[in-house]
C-alpha positions as CSV (number, residue, x, y, z in Angstrom):
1,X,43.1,-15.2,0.7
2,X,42.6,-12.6,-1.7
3,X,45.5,-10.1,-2.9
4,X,47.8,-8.4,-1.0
5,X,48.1,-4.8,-1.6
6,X,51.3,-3.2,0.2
7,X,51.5,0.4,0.4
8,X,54.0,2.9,2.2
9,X,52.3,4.9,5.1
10,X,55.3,7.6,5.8
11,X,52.9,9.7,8.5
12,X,52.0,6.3,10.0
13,X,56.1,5.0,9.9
14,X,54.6,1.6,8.5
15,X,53.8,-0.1,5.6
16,X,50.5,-1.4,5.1
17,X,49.1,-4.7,3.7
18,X,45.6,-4.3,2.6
19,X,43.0,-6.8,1.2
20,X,41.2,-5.7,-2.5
21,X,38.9,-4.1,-0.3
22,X,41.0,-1.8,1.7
23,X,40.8,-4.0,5.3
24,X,44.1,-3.5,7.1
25,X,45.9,-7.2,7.2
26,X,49.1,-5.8,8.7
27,X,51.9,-3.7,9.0
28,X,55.7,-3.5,9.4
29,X,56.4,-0.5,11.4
30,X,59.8,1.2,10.6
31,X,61.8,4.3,12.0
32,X,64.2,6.3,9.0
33,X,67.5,7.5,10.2
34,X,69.9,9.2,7.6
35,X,69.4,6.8,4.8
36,X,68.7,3.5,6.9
37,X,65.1,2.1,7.5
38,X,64.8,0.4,10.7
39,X,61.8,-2.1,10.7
40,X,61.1,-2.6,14.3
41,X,57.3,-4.5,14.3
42,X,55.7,-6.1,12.0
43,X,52.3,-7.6,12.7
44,X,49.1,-9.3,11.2
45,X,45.6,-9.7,11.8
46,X,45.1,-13.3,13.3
47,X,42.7,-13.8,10.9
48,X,45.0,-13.3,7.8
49,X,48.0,-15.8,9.9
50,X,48.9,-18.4,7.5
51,X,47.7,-16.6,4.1
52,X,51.4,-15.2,3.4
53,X,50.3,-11.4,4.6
54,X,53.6,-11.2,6.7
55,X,55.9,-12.6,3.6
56,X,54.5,-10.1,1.0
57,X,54.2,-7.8,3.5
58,X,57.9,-7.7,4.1
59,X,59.0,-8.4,0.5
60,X,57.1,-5.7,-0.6
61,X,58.8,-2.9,2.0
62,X,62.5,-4.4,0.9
63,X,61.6,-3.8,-2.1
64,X,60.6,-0.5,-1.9
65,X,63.3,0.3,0.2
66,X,66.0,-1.2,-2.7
67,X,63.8,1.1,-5.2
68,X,64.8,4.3,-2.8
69,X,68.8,3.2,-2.5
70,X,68.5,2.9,1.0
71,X,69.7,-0.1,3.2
72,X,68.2,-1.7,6.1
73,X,68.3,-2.6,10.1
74,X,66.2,-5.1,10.9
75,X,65.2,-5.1,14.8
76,X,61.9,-7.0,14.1
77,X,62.5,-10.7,14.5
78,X,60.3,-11.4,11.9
79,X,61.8,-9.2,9.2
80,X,65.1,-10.2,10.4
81,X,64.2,-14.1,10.0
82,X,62.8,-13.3,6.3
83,X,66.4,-11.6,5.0
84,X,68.0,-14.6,6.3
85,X,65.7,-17.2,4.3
86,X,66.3,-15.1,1.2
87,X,69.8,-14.5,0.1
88,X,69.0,-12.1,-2.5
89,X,67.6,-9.7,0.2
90,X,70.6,-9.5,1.9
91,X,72.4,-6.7,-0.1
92,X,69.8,-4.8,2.0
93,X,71.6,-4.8,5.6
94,X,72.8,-1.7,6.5
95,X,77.1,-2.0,7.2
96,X,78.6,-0.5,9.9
């Protein structure tokens, strides 16, 4: 698998993960409210399963989120299964 390039799509409510050439490997779709993102989807292009899209997907939107002092809600199993592997994402979760 060649780099991952994650970007923020605000118009689109998702972050993107894009090959070197600019093909769409996935996405982690995610709703603002106040100062909270929510990430509700996040998917990937059966032909990138396996290659680590989904992991830098996802590490790359926490970390832009920790960049822009906001916290997190995560609704999307996957995203939810990823803070929980990694402790030092955790800080992230949005407290009621």
């Amino acid at each position: 698998m060649t780099d991952v390039l994650v970007s923020d799509a605000p118009e689109a409510h998702r972050f993107e993960a894009r090959d070197e050439a600019g093909e769409l490997l996935g996405f982690a779709v995610y709703d603002v409210v106040g100062r909270t993102v929510v990430f509700t989807h996040t998917e990937v292009d059966p032909r990138a399963e396996g290659h680590g899209v989904a992991s830098t997907l996802v590490r790359e939107a926490l970390g832009a989120v920790r960049e822009s002092h906001r916290d997190v809600v995560a609704l999307c199993p996957y995203v939810k299964a990823w803070v929980a592997r990694h402790p030092d994402y955790q800080d992230l979760l949005h407290r009621a």
